[in-house]
The first five atom37 places (N, CA, C, CB, O) and aatype in JSON, in Angstrom:
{
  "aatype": [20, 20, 20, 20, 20, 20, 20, 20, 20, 20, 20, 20, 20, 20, 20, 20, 20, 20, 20, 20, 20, 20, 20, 20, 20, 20, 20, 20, 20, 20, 20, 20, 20, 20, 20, 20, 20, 20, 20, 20, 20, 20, 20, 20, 20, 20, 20, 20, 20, 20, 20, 20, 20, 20, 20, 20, 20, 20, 20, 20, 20, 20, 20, 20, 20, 20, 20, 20, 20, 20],
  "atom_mask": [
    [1, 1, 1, 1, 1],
    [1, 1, 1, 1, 1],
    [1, 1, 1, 1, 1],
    [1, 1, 1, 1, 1],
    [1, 1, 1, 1, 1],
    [1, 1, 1, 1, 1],
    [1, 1, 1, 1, 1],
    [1, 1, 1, 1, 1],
    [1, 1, 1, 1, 1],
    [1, 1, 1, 1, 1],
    [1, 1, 1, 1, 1],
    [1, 1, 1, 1, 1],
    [1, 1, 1, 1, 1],
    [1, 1, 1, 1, 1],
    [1, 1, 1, 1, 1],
    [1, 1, 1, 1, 1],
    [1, 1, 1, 1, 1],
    [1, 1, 1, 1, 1],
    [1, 1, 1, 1, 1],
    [1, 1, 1, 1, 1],
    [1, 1, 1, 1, 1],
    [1, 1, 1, 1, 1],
    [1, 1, 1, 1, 1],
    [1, 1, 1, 1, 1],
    [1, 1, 1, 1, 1],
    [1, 1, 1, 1, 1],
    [1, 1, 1, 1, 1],
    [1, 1, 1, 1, 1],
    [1, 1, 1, 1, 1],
    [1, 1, 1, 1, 1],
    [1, 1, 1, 1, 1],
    [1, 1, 1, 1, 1],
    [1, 1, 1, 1, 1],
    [1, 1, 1, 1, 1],
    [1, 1, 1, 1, 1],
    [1, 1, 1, 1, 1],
    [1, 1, 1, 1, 1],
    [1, 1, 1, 1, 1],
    [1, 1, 1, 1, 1],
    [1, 1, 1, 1, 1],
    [1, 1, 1, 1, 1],
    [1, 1, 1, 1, 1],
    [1, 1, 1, 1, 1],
    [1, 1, 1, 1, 1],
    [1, 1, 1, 1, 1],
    [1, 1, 1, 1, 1],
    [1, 1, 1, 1, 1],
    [1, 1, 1, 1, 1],
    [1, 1, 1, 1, 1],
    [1, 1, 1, 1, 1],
    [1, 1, 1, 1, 1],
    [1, 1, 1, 1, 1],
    [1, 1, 1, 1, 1],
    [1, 1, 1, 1, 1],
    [1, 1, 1, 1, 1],
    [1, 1, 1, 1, 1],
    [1, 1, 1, 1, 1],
    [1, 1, 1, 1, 1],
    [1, 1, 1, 1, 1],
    [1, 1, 1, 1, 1],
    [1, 1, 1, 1, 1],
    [1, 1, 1, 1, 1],
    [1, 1, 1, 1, 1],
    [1, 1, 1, 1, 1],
    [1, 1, 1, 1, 1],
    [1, 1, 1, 1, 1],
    [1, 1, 1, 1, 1],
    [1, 1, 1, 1, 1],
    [1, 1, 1, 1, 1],
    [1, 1, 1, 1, 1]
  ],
  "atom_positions": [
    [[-8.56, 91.59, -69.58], [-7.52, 92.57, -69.28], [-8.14, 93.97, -69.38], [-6.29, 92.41, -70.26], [-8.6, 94.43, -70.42]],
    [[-8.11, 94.49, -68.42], [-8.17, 96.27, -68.55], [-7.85, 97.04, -69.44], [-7.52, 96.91, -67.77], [-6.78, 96.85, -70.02]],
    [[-8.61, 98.06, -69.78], [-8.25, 98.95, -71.09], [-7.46, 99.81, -70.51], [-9.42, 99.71, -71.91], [-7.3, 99.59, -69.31]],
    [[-6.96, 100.62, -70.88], [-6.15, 102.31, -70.86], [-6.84, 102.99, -71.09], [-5.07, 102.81, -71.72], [-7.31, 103.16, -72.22]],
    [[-7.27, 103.88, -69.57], [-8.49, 105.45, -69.54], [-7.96, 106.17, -70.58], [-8.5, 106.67, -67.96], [-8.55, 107.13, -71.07]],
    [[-7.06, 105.86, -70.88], [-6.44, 107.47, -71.66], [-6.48, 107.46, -73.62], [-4.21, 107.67, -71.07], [-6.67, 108.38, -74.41]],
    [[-6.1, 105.38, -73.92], [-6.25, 105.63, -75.44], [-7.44, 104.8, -75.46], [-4.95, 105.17, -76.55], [-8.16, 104.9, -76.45]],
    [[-7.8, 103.96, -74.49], [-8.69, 102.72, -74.53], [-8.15, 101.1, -75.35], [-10.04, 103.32, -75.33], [-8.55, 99.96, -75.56]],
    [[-7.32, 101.74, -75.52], [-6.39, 99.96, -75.75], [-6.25, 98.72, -75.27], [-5.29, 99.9, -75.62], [-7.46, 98.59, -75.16]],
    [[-5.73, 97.44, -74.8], [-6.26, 97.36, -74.0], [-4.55, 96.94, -72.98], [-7.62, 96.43, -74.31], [-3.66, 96.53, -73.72]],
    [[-4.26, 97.03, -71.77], [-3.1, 97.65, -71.54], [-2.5, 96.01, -71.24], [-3.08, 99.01, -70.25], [-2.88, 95.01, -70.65]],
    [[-1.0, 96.59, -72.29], [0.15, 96.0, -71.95], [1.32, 96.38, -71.88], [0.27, 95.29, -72.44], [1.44, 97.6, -71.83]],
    [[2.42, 95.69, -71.85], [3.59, 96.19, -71.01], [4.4, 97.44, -71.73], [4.63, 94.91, -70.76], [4.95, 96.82, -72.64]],
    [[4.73, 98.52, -71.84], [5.38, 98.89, -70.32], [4.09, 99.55, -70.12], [6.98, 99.98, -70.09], [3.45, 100.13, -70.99]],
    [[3.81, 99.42, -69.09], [2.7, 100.12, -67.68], [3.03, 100.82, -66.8], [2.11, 99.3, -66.78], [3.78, 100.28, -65.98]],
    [[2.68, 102.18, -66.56], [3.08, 102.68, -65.35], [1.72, 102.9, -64.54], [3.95, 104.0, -65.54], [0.77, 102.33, -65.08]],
    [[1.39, 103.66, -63.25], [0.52, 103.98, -62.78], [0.48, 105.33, -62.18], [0.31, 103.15, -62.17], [1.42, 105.7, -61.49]],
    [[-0.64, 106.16, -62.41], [-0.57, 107.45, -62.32], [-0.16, 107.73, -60.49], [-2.12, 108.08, -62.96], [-0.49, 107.06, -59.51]],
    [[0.48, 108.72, -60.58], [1.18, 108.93, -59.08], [-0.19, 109.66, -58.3], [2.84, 110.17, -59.11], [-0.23, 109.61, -57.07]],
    [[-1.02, 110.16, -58.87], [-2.31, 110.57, -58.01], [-3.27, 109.94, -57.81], [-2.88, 111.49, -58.33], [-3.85, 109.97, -56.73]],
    [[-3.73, 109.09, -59.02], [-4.95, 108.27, -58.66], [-5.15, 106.77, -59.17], [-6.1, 109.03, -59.14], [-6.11, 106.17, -59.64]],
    [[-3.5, 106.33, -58.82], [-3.18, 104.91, -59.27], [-3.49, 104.3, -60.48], [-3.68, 104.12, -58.5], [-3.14, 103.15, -60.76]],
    [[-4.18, 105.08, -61.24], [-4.62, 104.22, -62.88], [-4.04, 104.3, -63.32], [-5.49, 104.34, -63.83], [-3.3, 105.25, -63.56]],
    [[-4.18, 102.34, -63.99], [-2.99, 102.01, -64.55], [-3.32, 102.35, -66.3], [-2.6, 100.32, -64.1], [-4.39, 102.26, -66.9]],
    [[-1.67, 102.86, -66.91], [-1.98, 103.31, -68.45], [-0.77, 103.24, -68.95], [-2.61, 104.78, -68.75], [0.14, 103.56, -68.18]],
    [[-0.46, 102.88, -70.09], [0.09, 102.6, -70.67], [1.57, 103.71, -70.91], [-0.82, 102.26, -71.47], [1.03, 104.75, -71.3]],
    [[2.96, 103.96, -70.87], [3.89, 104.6, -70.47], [3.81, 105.39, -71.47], [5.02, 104.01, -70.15], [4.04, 106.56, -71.18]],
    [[3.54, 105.14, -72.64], [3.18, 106.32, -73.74], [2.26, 107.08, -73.62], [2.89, 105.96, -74.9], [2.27, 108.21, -74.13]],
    [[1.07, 106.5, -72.76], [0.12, 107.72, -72.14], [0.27, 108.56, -71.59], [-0.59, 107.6, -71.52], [-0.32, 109.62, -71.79]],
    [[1.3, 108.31, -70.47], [1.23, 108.87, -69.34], [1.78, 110.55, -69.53], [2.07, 107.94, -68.33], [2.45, 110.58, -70.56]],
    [[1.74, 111.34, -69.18], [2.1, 112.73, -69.13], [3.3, 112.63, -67.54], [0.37, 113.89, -68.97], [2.97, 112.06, -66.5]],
    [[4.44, 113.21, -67.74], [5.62, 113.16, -66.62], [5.69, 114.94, -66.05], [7.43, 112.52, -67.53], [5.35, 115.86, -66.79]],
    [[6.04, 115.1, -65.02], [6.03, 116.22, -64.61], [7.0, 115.96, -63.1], [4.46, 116.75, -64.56], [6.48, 115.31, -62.21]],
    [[8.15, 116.41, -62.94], [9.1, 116.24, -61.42], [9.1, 114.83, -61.22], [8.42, 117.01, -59.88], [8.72, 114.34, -60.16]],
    [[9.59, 113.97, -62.4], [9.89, 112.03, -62.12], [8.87, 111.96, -61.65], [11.14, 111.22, -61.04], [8.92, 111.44, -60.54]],
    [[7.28, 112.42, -62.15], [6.55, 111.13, -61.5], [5.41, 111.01, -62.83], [5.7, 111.45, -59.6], [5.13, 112.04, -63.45]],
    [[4.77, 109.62, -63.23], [4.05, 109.61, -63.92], [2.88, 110.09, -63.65], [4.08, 108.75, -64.25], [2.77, 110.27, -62.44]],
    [[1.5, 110.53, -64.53], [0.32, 111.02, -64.14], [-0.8, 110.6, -65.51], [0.54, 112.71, -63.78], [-0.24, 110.58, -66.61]],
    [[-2.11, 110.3, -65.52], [-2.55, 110.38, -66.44], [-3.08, 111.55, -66.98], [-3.11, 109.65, -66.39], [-2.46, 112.53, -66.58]],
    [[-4.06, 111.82, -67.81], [-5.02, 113.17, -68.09], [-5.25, 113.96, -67.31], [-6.18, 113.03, -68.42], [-4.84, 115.12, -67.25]],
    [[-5.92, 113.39, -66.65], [-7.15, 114.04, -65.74], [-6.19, 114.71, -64.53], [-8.47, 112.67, -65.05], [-6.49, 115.77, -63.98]],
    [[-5.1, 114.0, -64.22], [-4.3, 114.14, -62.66], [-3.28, 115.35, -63.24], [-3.25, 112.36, -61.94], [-2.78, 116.08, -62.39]],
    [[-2.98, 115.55, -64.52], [-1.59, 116.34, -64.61], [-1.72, 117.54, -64.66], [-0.78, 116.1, -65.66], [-0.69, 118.22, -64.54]],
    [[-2.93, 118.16, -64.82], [-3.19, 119.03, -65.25], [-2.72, 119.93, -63.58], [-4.66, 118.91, -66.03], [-1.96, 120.9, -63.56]],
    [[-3.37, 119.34, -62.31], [-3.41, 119.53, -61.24], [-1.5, 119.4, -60.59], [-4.63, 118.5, -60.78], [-0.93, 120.35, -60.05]],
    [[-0.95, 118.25, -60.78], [0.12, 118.35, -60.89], [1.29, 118.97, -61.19], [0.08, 117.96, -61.12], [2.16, 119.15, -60.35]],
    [[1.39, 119.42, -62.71], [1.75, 120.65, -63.05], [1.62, 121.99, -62.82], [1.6, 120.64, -63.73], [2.39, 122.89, -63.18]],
    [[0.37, 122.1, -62.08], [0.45, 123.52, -61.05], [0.94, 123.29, -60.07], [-0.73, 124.2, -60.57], [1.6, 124.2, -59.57]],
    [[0.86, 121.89, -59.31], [1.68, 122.08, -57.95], [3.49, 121.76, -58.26], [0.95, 120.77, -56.66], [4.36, 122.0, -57.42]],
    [[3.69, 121.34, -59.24], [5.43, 121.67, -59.54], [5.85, 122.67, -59.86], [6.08, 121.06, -60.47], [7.06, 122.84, -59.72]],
    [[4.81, 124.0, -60.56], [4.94, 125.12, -60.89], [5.2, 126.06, -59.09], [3.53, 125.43, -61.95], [5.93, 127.0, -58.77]],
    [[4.46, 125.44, -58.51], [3.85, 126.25, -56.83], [5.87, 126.01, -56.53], [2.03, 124.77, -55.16], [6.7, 126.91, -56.41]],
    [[6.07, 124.82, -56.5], [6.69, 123.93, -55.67], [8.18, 125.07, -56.1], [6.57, 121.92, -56.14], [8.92, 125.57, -55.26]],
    [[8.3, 125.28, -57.93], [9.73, 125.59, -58.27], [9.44, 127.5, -57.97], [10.26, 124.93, -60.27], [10.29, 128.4, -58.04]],
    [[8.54, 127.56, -57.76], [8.83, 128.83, -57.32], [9.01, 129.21, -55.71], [7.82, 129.57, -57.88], [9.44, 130.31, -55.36]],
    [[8.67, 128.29, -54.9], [9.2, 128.24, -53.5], [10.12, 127.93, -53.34], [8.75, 127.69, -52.73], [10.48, 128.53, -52.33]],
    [[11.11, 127.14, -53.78], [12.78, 126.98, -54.44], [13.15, 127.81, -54.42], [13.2, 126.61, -55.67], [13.93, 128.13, -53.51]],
    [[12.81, 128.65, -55.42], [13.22, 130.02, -56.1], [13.26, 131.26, -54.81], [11.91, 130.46, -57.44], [14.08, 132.17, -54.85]],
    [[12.53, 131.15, -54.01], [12.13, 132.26, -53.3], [13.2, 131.68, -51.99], [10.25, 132.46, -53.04], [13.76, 132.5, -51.26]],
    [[13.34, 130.59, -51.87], [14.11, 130.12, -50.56], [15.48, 130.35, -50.86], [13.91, 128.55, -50.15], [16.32, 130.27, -49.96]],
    [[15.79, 130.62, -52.0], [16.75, 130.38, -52.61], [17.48, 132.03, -52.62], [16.31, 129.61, -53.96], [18.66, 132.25, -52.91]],
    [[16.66, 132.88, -52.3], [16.72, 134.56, -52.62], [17.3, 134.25, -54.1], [17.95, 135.73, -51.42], [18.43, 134.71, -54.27]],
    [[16.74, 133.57, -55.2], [16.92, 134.21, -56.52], [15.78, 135.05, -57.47], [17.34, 133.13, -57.28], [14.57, 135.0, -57.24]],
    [[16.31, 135.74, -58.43], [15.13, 137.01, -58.97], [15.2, 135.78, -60.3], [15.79, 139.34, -59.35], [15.97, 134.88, -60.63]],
    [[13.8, 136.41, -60.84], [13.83, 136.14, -61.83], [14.75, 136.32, -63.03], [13.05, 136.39, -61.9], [15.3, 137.41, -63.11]],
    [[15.03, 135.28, -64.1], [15.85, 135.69, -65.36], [15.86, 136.6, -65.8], [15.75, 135.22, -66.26], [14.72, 136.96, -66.1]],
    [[16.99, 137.62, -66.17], [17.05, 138.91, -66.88], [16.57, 140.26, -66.01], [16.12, 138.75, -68.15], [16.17, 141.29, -66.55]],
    [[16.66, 140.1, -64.8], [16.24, 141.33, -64.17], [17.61, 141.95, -63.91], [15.3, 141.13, -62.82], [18.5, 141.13, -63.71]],
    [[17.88, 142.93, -63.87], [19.37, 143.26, -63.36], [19.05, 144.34, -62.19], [20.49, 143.99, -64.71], [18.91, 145.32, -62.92]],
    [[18.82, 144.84, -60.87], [18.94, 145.63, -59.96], [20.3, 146.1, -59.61], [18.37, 145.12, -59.05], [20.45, 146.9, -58.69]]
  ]
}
């Protein structure tokens, strides 16, 4: 059976698989960011593109940032 990249354990159930580069790790490993699982290495990259993503929302949206008053 395969270990887990992330604690090196060796993996059983619950399992998810990272949404960028399919490795499979254990659901306590995993790091979540916009409903999708990710391991280490992938979230870091992830979490900037949900950061990209909620501020194009924001901008489509014509809203200002919190606490500005014009």
């Amino acid at each position: 059976m395969p270990d887990c990249p992330i604690c090196g354990k060796p993996l059983e159930s619950p399992m998810v698989k990272c949404s960028s580069c399919n490795a499979e790790l254990h659901r306590a490993c995993a790091k979540r960011t916009m409903g999708k699982s990710y391991c280490k290495d992938c979230y870091k990259q992830a979490k900037k593109q949900a950061r990209f993503e909620r501020m194009v929302q924001h901008e489509a949206l014509g809203r200002e940032k919190p606490g500005r008053m014009w």
